[in-house]
C-alpha positions, 0 to 999 in steps of 0.5 A, spaced: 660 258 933 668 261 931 667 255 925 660 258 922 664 266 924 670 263 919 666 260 914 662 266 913 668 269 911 671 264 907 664 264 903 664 273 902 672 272 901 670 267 894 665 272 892 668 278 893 674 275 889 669 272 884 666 279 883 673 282 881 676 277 878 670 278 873 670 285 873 677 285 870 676 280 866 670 284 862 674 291 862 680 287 859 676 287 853 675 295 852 677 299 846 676 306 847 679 311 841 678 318 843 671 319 839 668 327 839 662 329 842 656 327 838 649 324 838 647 318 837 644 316 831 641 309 834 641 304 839 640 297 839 640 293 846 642 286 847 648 283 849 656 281 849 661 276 847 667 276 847 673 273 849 673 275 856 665 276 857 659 273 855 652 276 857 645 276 854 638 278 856 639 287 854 645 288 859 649 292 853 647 297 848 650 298 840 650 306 839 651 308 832 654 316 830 657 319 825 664 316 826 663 309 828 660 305 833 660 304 841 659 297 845 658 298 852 653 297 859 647 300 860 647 304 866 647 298 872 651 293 868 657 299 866 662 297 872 663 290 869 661 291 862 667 294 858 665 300 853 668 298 846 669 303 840 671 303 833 670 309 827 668 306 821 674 306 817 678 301 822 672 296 821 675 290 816 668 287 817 662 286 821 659 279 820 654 274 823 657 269 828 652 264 832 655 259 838 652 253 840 648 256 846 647 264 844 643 268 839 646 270 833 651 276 833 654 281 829 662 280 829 666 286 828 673 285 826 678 291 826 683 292 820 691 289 822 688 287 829 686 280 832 680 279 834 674 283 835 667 284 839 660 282 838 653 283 840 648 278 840 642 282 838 636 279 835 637 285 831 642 284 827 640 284 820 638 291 821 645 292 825 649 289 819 645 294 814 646 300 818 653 298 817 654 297 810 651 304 809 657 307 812 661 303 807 664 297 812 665 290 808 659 286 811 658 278 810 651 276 812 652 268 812 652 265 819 658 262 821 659 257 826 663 257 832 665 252 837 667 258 842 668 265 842 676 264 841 675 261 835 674 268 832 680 271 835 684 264 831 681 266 825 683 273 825 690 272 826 
């Protein structure tokens, strides 16, 4: 019995410690910029990718505004998806990116910064033209990448 007790708890000590470790992990890659109260003026559901977190299926939201964009959790998923945002004029480029196992995704690069964010939507086409009408430099060819690292390399 005090064996099957032990085991209980060295079983709920790895989860707990699972859970933790993947809830900093995501939160690591939250950007945030102070952005003023406005309504949004679309909104895309689909995933993330990142260096620190990858989700599919419609865990994550893109909202547009007048001032730039925000990446974030839908309500069940907010604690371990980390929110994301950039004003339009701090977009170097956003781009098309496709891993060997995802969907396509929509690459935002920020100006003198490495790395960036993603979102995996089968929206992109319609995300990237949205994009350019607020004057962000868009590439649409499909890059390949092995992983997501790659990206944060390529930026430097």
């Amino acid at each position: 019995m005090p064996v099957i007790i032990i085991l209980i708890v060295v079983v709920l000590v790895v989860i707990v410690a699972g859970l933790v470790t993947w809830v900093w992990r995501g939160r690591s890659a939250g950007r945030l910029v102070g952005a003023p109260a406005s309504e949004r003026e679309a909104v895309f559901h689909g995933g993330i990718m990142s260096k620190t977190l990858t989700t599919s299926g419609l865990l994550v939201k893109f909202e547009f505004f007048d001032w730039g964009v925000r990446i974030s959790g839908i309500a069940p998923s907010r604690w371990v998806i980390p929110t994301w945002e950039a004003r339009y004029d701090e977009l170097a480029m956003a781009e098309l990116v496709a891993s060997p196992f995802s969907r396509v995704a929509v690459w935002l690069r920020l100006r003198g910064e490495s790395g960036g964010m993603g979102f995996l939507s089968q929206h992109s086409e319609q995300i990237l033209r949205m994009l350019g009408q607020q004057e962000v430099p868009v590439n649409r060819a499909v890059t390949r990448i092995k992983r997501v690292e790659d990206l944060y390399e390529a930026s430097r």
